[in-house]
N, C-alpha and C positions, 0 to 999 in steps of 0.2 A: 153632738154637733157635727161631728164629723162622717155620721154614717147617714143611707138614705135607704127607705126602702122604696119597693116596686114590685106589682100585682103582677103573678105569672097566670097563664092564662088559662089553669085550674084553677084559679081564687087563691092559691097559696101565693107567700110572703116570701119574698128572699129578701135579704140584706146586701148590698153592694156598699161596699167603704171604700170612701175616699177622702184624701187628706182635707181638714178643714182649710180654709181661708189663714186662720190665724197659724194653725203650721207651716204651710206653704211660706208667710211671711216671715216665720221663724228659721225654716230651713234654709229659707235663697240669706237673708240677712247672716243668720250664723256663717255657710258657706264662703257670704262674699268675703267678714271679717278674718274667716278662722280661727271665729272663740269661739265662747260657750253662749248659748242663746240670753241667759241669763244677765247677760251685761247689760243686756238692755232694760228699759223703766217698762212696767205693764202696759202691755198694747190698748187695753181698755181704758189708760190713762189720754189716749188721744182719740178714740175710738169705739165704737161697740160695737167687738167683735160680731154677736149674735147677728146684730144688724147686718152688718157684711154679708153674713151666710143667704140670711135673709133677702137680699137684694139679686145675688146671682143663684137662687134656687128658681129652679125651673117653673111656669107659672101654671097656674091650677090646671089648665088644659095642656100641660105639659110638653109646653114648647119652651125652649131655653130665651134668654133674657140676655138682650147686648148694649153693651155699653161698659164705662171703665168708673173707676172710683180711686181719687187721690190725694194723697196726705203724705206730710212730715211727720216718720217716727224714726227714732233711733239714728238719727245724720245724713236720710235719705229723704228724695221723694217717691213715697212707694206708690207705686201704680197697681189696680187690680184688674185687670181685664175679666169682661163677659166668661170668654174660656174658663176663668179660675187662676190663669199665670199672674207671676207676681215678676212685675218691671221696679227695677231700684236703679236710681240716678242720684250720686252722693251731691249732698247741700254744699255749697263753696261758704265756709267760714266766709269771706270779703262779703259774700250776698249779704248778708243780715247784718 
């Protein structure tokens, strides 16, 4: 999920990795808290991840894909930008 490949221009295959969707959200989240990623419930439980990927993978003619995707997981509202960045703005207990 997290790797991509891409046609060099002998017909060979290289590999370029880069962090999925659901890392990224796992990193900035762990980061903001300074726990362990773990504290939180499965991202899948609000979400599908795959789908995620899915939406900001570049499109068959390989031009990138913009626009943002937003949900409540883990006490936040996590934003996913086109780029890949993940934007976190914590939920106010009073809201709900």
């Amino acid at each position: 999920m997290g790797e991509s490949n891409a046609n060099t221009p002998g017909g060979n295959q290289s590999r370029a990795t880069r962090p999925s969707i659901t890392v990224r959200i796992q990193e900035a989240i762990a980061a903001r808290e300074q726990s362990e990623w773990s504290d939180c419930p499965p991202l899948y439980d609000v979400v599908d991840p795959d789908a995620l990927e899915r939406l900001f993978a570049p499109t068959q003619a390989g031009t990138e894909r913009h626009g943002t995707v937003t949900f409540q997981y883990c006490g936040y509202q996590v934003t996913i930008n086109s780029n890949r960045t993940v934007d976190l703005n914590p939920i106010d207990a009073s809201d709900g």
